[in-house]
N, C-alpha and C positions, 0 to 999 in steps of 0.2 A: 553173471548179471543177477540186480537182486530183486527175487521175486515176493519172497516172503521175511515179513520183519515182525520180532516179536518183541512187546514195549512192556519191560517189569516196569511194574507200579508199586512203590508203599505206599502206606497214606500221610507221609511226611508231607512238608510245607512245599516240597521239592515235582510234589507227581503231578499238580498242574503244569508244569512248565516242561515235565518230562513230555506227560502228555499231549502237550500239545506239539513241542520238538518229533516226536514220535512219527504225530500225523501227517507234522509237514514234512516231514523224511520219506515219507512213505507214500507219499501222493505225489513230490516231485520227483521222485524217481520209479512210479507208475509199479508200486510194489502194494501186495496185499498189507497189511497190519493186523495185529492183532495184539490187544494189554494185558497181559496176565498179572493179577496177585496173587501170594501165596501167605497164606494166614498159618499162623502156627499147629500145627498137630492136636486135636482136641482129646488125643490120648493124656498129654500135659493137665487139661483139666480137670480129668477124670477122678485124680487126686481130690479133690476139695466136695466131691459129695455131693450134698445137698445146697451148696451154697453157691452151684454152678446151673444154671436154668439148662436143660435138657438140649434145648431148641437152640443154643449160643451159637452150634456150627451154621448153619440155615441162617439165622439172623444175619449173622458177621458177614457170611459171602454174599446174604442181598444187599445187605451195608453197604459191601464192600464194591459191586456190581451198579448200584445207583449212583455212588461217587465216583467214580469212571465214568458211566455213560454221562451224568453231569459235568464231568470235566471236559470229554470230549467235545458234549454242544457248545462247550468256552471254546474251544479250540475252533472249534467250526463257524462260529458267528466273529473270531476274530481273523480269520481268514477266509473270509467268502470268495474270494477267487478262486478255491480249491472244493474240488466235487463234495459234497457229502454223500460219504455210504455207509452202508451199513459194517460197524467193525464186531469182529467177535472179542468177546469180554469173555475171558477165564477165569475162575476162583479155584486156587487147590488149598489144598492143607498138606504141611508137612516140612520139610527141611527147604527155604528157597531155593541155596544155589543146587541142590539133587533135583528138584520138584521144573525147575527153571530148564537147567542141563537138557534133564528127560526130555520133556514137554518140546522144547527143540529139537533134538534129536528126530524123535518118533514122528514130527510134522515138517520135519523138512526145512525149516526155514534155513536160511541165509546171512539172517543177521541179528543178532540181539542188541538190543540197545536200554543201558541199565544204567541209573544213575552211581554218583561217583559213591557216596556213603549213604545209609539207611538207617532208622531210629538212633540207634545210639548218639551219634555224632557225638562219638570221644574225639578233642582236636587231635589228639596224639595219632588219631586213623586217619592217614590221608585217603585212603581209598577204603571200604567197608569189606567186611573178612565176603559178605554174599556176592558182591563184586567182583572181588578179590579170584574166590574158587570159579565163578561162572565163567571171568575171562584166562583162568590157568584149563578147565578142562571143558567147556565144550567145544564141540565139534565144527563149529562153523565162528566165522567171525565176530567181535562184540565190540560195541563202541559204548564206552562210557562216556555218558553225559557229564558235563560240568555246566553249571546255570552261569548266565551274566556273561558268554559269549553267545552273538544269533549270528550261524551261519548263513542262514539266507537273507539277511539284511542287505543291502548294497551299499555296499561303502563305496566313497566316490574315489574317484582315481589323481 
């Protein structure tokens, strides 16, 4: 049974709709949630010196923590039949699909649910390499998102 669900977010065009598929996966089938992004390694900027503000990691994960819980209250005012609780918003830094894997792993979840490709969107990538490795090696099962089908719609019969 699935009690815990973890919902990778980019901040592509794609994490509203992830997010909110996330929510309502995760409240109709009476499971905790929880959105994690992972922002690049700010070891990466450390190259560039003085022309890197000190404060960019702190910045970028409240950035990145407002626009989640912003997306969430979309999710939540376009589905008011479904409880609003309180979700935990994660920010890491580092490699997604390791930082992702991990973060699963160690919390036990059940399910990851991660959309199909991320910034890049080279056409030539059907699926995104962060995808790609999160659904070859972690430990519990993972549903990749594709936008423009809504499973909980009710199509008529």
């Amino acid at each position: 049974m699935l009690k815990k669900i973890l919902v990778c977010v980019d901040m592509t065009r794609m994490a509203d709709h992830l997010i909110e598929y996330g929510h309502t996966l995760a409240h109709r089938l009476g499971a905790e949630v929880t959105f994690i992004n992972v922002l690049p390694s700010s070891l990466i900027w450390k190259g560039y010196g003085t022309w890197v503000n000190p404060d960019w990691s702190k910045e970028a994960e409240e950035s990145a923590r407002k626009k989640i819980r912003y997306l969430i209250k979309l999710a939540e005012d376009k589905h008011p039949d479904l409880p609003k609780d309180e979700h935990e918003i994660l920010v890491a830094q580092g490699n997604s699909a390791e930082v992702i894997i991990e973060t699963a792993k160690k919390n036990d979840f059940n399910l990851i649910v991660i959309g199909f490709k991320s910034v890049s969107g080279i056409p030539q990538l059907m699926v995104g390499s962060t995808t790609t490795n999160v659904a070859r090696y972690a430990h519990c099962s993972v549903l990749i998102y594709r936008p423009g089908f809504d499973p909980f719609e009710e199509t008529p019969r």
